[in-house]
Residue frames as a rotation matrix with the C-alpha (Angstrom) as fourth column:
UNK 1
-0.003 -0.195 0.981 126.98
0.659 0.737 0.148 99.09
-0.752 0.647 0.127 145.08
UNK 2
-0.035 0.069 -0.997 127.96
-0.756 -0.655 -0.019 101.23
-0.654 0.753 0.075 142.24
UNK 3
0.183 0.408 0.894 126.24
0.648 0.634 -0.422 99.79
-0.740 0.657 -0.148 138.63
UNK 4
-0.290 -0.228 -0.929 127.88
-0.388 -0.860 0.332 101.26
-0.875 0.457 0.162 135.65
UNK 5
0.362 0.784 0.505 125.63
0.274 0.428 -0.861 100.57
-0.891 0.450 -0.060 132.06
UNK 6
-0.545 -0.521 -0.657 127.09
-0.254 -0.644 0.721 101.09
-0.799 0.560 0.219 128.70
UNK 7
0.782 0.600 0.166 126.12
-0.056 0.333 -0.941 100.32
-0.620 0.727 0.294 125.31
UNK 8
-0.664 -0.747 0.013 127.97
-0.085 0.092 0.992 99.26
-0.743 0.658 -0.125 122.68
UNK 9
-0.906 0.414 0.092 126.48
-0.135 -0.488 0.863 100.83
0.402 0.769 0.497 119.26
UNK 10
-0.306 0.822 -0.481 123.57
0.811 0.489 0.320 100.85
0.498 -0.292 -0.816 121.12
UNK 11
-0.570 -0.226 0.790 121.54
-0.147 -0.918 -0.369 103.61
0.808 -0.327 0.490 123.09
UNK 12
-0.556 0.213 -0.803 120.90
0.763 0.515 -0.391 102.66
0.330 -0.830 -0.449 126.90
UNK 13
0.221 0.686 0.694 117.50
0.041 -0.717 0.696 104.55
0.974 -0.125 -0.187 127.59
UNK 14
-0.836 -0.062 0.546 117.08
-0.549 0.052 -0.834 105.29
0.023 -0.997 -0.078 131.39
UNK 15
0.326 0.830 0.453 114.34
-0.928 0.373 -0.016 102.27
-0.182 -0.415 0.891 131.67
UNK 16
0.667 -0.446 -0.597 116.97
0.278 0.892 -0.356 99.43
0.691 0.071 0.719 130.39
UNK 17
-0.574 -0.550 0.606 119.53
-0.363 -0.492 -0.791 101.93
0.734 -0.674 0.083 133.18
UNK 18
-0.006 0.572 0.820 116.56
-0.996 -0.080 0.049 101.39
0.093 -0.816 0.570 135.79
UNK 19
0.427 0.799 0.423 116.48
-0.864 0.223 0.451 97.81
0.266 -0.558 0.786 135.07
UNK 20
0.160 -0.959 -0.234 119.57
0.141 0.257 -0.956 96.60
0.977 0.120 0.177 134.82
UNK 21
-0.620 -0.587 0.521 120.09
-0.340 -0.398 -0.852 98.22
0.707 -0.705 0.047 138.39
UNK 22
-0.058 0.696 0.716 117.08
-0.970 -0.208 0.123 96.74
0.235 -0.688 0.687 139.86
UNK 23
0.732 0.152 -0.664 118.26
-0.404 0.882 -0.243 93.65
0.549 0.446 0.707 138.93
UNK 24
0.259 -0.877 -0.406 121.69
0.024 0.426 -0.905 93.73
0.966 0.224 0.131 139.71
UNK 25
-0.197 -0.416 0.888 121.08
-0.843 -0.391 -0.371 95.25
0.501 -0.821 -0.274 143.02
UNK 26
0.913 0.141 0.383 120.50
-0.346 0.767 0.540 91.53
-0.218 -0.625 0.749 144.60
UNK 27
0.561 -0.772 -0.298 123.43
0.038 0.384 -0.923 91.31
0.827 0.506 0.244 143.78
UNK 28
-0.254 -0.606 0.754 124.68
-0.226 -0.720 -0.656 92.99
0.940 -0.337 0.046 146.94
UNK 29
0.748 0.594 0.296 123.26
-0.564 0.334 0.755 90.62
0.350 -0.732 0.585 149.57
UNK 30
0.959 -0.224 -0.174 125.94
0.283 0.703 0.652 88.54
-0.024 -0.675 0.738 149.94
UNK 31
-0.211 -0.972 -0.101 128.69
0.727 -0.087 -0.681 90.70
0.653 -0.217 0.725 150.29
UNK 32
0.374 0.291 -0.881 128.59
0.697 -0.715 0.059 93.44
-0.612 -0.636 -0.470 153.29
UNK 33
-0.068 -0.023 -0.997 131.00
0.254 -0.967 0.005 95.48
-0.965 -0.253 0.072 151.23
UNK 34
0.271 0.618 -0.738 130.38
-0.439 -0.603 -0.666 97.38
-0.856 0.505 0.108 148.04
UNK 35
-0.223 -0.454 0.863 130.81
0.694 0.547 0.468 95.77
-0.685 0.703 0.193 144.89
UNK 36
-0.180 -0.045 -0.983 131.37
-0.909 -0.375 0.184 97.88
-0.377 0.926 0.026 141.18
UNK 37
-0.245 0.416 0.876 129.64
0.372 0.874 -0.311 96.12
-0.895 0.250 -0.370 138.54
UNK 38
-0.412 -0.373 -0.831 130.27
-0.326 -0.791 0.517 96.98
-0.851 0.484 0.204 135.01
UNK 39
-0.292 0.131 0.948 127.79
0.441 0.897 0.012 96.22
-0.849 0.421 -0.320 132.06
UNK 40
-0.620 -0.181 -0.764 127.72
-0.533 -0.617 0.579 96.32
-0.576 0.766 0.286 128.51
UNK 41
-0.171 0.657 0.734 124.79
0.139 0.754 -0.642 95.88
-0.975 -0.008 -0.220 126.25
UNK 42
-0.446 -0.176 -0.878 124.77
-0.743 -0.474 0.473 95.58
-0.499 0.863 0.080 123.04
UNK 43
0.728 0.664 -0.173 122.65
-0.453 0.275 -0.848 93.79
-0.515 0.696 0.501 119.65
UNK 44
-0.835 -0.537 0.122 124.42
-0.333 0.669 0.665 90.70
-0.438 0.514 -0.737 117.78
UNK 45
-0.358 0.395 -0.846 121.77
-0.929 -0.240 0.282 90.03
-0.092 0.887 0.452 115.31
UNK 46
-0.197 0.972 0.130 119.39
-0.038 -0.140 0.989 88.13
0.980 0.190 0.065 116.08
UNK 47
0.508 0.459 -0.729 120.13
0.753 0.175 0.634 88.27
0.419 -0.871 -0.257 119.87
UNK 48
0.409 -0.215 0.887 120.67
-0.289 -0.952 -0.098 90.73
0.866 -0.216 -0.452 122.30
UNK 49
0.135 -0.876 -0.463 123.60
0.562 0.453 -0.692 90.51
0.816 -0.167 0.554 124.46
UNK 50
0.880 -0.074 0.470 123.78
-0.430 -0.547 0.718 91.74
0.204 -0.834 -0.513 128.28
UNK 51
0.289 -0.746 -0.600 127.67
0.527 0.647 -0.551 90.99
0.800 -0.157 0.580 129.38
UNK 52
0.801 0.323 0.504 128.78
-0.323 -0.476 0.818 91.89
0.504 -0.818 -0.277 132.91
UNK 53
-0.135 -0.948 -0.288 132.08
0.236 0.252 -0.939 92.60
0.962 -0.195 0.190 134.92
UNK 54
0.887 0.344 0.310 132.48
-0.154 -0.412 0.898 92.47
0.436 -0.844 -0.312 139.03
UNK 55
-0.253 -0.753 0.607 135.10
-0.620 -0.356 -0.700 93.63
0.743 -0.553 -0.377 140.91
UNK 56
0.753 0.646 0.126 134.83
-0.308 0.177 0.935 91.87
0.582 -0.742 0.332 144.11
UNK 57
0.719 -0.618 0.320 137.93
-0.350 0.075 0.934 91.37
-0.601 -0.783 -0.162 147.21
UNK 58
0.173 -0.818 0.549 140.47
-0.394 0.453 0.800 90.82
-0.903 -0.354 -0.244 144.51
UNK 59
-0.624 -0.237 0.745 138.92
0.270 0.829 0.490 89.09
-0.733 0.507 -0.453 142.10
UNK 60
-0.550 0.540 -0.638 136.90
-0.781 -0.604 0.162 89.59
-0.298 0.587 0.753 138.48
UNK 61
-0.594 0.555 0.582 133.79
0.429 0.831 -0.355 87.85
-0.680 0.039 -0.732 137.54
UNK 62
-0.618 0.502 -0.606 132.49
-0.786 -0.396 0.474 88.24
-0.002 0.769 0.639 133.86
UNK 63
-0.410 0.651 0.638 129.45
0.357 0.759 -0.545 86.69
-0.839 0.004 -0.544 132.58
UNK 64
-0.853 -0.046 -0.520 127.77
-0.461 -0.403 0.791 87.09
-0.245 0.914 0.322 129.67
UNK 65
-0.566 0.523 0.637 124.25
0.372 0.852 -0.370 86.11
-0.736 0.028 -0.676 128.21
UNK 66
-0.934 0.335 -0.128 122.23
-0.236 -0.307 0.922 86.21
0.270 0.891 0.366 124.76
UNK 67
-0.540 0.823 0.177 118.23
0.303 0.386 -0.871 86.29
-0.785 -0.416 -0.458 124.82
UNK 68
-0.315 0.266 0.911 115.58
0.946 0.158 0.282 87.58
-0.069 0.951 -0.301 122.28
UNK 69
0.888 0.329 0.321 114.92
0.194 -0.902 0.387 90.73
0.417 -0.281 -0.864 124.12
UNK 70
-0.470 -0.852 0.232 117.59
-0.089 -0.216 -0.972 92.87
0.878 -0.477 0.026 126.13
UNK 71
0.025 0.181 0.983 115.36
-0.961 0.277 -0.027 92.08
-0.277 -0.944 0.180 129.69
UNK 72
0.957 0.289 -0.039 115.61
-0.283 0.952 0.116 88.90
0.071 -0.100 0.993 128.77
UNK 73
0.298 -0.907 -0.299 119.14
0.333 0.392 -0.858 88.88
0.895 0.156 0.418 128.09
UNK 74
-0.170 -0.328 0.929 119.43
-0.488 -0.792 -0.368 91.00
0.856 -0.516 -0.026 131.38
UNK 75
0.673 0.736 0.069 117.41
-0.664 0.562 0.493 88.47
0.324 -0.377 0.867 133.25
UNK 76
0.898 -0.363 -0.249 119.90
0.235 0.873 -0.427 85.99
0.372 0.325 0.869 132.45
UNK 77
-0.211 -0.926 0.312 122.68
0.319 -0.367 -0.874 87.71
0.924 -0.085 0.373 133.18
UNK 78
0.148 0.279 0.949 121.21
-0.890 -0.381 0.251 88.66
0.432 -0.881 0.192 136.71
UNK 79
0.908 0.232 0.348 120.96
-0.353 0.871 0.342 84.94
-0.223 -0.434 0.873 137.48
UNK 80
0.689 -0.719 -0.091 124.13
0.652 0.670 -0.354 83.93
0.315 0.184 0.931 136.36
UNK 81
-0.355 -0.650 0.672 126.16
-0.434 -0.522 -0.734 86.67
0.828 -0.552 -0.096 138.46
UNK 82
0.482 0.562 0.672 123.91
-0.829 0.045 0.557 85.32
0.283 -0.826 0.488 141.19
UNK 83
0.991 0.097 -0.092 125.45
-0.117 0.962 -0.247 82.09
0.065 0.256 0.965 140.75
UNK 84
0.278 -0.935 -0.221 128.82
0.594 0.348 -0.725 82.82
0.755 0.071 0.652 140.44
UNK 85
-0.102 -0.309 0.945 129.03
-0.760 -0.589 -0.275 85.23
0.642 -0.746 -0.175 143.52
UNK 86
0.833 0.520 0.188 127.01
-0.539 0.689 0.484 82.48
0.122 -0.505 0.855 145.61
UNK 87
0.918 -0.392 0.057 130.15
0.380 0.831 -0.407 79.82
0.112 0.395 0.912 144.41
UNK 88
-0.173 -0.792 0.585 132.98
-0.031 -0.590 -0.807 82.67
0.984 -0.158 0.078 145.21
UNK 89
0.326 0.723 0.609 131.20
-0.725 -0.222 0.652 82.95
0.607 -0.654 0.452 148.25
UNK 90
0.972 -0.150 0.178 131.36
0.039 0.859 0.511 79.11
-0.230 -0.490 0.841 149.45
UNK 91
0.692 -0.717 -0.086 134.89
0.420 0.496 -0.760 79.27
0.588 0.490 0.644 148.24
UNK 92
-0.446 -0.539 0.715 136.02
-0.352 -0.628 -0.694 81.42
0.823 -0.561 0.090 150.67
UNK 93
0.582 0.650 0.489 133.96
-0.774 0.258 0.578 80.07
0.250 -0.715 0.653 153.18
UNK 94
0.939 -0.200 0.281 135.26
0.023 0.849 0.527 76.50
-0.344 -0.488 0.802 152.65
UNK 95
0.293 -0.950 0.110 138.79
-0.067 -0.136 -0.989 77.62
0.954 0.283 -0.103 151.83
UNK 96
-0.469 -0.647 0.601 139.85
-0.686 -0.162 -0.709 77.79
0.556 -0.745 -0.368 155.79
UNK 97
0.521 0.838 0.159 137.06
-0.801 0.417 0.430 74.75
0.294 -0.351 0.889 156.90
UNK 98
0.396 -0.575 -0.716 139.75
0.449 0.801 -0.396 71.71
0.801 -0.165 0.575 156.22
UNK 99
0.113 -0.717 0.688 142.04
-0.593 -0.604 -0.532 73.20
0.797 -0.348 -0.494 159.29
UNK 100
-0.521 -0.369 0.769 143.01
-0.852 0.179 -0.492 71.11
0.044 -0.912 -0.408 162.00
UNK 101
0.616 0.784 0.073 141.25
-0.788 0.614 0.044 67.75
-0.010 -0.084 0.996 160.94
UNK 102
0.403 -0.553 -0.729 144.17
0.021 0.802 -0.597 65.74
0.915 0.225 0.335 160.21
UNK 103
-0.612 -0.758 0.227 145.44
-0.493 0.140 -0.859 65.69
0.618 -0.637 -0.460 163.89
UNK 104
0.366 0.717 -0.593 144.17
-0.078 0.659 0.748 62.91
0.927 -0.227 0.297 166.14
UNK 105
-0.419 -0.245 0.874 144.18
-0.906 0.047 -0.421 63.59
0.062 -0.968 -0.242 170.26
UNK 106
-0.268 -0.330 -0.905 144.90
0.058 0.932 -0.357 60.27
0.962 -0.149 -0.231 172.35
């Protein structure tokens, strides 16, 4: 899983780097192969903003969340990628499930 961290007017110490990645790396259970995950944190007065892009077979999944701290906002944004992989997930799952129900053997 590769976890790239930016900042936007912001400076991303290597302990919001460390936890950002310790977060995100549950991220990487439910796919066998690697996912690229791209986030940008940055400070909107009076909340701090953690927004997040994932590459994944094809497709992009952004999220985005505001909190009062940046681990909180990071927090949030961990759980809601969690959520929408999980839901990409079952879509592919039950995308090929309907197959062969409509035929009735005599």
């Amino acid at each position: 899983m590769r976890i790239e961290t930016h900042g936007h007017q912001l400076e991303v110490t290597p302990a919001l780097r460390d936890y950002v990645e310790t977060k995100l790396s549950r991220l990487s259970r439910h796919f066998e192969h690697p996912l690229a995950v791209r986030t940008q944190l940055s400070i909107k007065k009076p909340a701090h903003c953690a927004e997040a892009t994932v590459n994944v077979s094809g497709r992009t999944l952004h999220a985005d969340a505001n909190g009062q701290d940046m681990y909180a906002a990071i927090d949030l944004l961990a759980d809601k990628l969690d959520r929408l992989l999980m839901k990409h997930k079952e879509k592919m799952v039950d995308h090929h499930r309907g197959q062969g129900l409509g035929e009735i053997d005599v």
